[in-house]
N, CA, C and O atoms as a DFTB+ gen file, in Angstrom:
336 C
 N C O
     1  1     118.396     113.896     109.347
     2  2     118.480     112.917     108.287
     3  2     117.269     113.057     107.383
     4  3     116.138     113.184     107.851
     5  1     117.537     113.031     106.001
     6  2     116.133     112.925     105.151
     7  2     115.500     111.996     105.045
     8  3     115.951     110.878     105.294
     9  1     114.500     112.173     104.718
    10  2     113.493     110.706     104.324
    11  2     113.185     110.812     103.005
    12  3     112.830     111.923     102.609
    13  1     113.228     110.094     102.392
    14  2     113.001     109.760     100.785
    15  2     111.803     108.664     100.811
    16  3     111.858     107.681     101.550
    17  1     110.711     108.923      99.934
    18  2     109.481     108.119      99.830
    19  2     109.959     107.775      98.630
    20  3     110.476     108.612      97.891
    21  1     109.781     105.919      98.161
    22  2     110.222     105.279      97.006
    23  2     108.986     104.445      96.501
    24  3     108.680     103.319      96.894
    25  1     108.463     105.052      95.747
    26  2     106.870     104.387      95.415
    27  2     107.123     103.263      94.004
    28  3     107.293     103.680      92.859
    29  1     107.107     102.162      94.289
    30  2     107.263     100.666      93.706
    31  2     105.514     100.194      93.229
    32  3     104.526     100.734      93.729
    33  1     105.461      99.175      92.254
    34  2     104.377      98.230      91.838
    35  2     104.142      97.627      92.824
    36  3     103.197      97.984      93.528
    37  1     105.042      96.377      93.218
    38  2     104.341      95.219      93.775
    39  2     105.228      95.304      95.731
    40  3     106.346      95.714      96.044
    41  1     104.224      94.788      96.514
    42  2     104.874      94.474      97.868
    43  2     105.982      93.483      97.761
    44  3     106.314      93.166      98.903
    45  1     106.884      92.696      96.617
    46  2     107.658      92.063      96.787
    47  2     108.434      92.779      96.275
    48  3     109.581      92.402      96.515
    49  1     108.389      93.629      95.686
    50  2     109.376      94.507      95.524
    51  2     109.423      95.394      96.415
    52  3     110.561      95.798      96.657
    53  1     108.443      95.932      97.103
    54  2     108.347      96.636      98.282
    55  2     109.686      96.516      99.133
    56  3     110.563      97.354      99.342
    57  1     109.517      94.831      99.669
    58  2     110.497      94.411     101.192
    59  2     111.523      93.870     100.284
    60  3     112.185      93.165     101.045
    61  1     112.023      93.781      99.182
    62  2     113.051      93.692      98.723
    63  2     114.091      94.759      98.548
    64  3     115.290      94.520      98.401
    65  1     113.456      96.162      98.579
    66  2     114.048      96.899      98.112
    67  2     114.363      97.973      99.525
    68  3     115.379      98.591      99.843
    69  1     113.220      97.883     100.071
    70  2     113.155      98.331     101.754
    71  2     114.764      97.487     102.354
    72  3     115.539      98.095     103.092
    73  1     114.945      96.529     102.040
    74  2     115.694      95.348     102.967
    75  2     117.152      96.564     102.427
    76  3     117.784      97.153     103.305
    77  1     117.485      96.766     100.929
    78  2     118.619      97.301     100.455
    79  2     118.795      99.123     100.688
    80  3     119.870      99.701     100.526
    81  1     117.839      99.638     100.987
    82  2     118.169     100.466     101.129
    83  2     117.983     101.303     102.594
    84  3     118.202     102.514     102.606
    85  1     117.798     100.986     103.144
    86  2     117.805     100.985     104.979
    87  2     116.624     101.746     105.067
    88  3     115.606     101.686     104.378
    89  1     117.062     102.850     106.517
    90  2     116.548     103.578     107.106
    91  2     116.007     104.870     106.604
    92  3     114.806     105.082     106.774
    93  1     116.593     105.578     106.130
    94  2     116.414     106.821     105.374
    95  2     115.755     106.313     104.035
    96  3     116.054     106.850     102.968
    97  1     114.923     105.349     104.097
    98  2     114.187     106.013     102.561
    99  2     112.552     104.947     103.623
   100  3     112.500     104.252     104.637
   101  1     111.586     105.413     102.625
   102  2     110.071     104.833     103.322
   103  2     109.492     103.831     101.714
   104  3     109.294     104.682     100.847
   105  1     109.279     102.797     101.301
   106  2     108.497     102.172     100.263
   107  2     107.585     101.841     100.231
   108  3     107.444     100.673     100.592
   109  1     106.567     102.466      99.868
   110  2     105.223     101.940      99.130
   111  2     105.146     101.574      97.842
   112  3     105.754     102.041      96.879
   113  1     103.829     100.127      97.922
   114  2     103.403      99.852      96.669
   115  2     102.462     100.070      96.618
   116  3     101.754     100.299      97.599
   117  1     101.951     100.088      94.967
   118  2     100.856     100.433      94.627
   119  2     100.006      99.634      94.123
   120  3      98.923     100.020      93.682
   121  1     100.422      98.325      94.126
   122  2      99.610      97.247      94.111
   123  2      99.266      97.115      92.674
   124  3      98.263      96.457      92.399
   125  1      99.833      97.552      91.899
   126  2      99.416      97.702      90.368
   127  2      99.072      98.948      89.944
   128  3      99.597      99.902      90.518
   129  1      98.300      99.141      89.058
   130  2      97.220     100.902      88.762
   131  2      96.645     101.043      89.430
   132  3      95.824     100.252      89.894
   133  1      96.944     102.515      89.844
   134  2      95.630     103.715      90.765
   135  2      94.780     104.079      89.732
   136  3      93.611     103.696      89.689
   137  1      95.230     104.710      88.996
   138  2      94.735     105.699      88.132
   139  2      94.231     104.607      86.858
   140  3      94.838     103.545      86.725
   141  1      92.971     104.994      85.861
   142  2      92.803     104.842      84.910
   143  2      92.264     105.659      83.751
   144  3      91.918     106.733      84.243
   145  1      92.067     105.662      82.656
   146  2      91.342     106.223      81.968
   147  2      89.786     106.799      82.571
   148  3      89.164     105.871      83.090
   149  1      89.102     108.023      82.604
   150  2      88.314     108.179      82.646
   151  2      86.646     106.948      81.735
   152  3      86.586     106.936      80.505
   153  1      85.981     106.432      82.253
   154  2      84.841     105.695      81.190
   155  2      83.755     106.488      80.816
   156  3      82.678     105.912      80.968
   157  1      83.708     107.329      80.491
   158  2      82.805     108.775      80.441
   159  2      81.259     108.469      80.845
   160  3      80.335     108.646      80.051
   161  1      81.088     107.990      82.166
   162  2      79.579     107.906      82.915
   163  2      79.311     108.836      83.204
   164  3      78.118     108.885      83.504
   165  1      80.126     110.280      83.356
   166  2      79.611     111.546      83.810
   167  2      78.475     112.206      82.492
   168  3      77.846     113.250      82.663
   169  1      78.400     111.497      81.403
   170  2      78.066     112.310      80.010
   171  2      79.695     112.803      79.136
   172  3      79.755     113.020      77.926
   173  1      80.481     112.863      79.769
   174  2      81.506     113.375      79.117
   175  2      81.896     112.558      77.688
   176  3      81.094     111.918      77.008
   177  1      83.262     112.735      77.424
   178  2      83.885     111.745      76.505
   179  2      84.950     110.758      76.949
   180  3      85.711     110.998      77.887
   181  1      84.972     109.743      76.305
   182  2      84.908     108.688      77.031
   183  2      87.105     108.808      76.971
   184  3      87.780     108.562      75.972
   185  1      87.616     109.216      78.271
   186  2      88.841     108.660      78.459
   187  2      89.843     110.293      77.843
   188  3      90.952     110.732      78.145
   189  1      89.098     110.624      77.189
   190  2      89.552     112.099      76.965
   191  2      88.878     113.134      76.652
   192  3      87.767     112.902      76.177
   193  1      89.201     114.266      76.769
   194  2      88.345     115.656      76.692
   195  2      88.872     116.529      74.951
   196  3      89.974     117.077      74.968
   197  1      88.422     116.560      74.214
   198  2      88.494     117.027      72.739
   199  2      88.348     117.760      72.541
   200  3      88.664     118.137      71.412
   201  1      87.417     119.094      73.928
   202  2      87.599     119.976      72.989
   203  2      88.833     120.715      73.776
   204  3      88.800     121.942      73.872
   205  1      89.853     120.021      74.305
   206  2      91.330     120.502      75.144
   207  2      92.455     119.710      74.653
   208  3      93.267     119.010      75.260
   209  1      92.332     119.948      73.568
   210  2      93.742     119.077      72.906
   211  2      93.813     118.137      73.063
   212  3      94.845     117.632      73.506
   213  1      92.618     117.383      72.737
   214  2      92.521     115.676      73.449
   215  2      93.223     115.166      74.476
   216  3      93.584     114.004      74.295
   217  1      93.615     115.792      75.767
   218  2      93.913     116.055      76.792
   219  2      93.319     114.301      77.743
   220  3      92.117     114.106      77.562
   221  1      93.985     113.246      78.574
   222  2      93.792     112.305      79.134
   223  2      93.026     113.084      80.113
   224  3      93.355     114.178      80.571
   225  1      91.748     112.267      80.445
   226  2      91.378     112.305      81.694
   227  2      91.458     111.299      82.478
   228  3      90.946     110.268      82.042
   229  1      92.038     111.245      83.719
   230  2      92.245     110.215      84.615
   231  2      91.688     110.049      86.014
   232  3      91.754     110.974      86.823
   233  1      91.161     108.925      86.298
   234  2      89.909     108.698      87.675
   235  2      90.968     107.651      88.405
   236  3      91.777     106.908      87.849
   237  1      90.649     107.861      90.163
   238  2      91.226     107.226      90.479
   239  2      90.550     105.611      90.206
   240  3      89.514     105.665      89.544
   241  1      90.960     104.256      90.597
   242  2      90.624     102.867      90.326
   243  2      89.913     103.259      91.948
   244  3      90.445     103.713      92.961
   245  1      88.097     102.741      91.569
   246  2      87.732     102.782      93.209
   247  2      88.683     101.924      94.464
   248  3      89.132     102.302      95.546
   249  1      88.726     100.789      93.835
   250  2      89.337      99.774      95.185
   251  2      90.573     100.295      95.529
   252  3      90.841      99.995      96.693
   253  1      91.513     101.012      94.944
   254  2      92.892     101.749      95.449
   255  2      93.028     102.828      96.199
   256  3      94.117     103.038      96.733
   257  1      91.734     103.889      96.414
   258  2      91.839     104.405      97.241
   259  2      92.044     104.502      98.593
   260  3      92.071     105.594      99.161
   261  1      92.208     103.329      99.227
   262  2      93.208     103.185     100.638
   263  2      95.018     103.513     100.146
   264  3      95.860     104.307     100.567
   265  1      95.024     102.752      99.375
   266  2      96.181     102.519      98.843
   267  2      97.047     104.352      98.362
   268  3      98.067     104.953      98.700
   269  1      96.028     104.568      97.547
   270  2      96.426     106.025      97.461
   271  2      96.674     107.082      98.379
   272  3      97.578     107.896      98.193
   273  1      95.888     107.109      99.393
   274  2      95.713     107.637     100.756
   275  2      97.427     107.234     101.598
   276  3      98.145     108.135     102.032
   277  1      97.767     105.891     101.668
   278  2      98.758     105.605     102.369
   279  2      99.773     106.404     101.444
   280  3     100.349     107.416     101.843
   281  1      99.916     105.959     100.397
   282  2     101.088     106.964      99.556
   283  2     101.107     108.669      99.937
   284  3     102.112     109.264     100.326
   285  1     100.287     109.044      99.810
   286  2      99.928     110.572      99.928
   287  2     100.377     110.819     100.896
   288  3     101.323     111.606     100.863
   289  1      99.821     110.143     102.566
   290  2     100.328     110.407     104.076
   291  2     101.351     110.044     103.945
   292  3     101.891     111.121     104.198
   293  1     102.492     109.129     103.669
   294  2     103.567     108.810     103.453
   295  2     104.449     110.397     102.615
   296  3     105.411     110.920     103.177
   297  1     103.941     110.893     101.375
   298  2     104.320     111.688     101.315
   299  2     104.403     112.664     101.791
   300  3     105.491     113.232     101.699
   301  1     103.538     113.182     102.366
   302  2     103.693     114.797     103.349
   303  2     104.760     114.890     104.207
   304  3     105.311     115.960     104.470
   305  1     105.122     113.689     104.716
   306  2     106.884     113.743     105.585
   307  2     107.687     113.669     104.916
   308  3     108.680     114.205     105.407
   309  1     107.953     113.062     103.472
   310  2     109.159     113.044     102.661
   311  2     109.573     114.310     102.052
   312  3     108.924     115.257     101.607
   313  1     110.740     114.091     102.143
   314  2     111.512     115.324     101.795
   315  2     112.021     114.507     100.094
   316  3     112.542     115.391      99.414
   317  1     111.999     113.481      99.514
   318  2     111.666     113.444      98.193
   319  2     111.091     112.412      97.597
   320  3     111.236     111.286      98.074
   321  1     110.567     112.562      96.797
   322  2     109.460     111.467      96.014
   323  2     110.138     110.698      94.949
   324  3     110.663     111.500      94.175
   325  1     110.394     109.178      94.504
   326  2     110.768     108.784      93.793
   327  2     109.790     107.273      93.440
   328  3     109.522     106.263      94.092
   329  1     109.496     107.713      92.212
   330  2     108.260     106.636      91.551
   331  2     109.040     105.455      90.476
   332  3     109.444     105.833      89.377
   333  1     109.183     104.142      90.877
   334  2     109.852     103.144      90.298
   335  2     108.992     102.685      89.443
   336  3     109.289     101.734      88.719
């Protein structure tokens, strides 16, 4: 049987959506944003890089990194990824 990882915003959508779609799929939330704009404390530029086609740079949000971690281990067993 496959496992499908279904990555959602909020934990009430989490066990709402866990409840409808059974066994074969796994849901994580993400509690809101991981990711944000870079704030350019490295010296860089602030949120994008210019001289790369003004190209986004993106940092993870410090406090989400548990959060990110569970998604990730969650993913390495799924056989597919689907981001709500």
């Amino acid at each position: 049987m496959s496992n499908a990882l279904l990555i959602v915003e909020s934990p009430a959508k989490m066990k709402t959506i866990s409840k409808l779609l059974g066994s074969g799929y796994t849901v994580r939330p993400t509690m809101g944003h991981i990711v944000d704009l870079s704030n350019g404390k490295g010296g860089g530029d602030i949120g994008i890089d210019i001289h790369n086609g003004f190209a986004p740079r993106y940092e993870a949000i410090a406090d989400k990194k548990d959060i990110i971690k569970a998604i990730i281990d969650a993913a390495r067993t799924a056989d597919e990824i689907y981001v709500v």
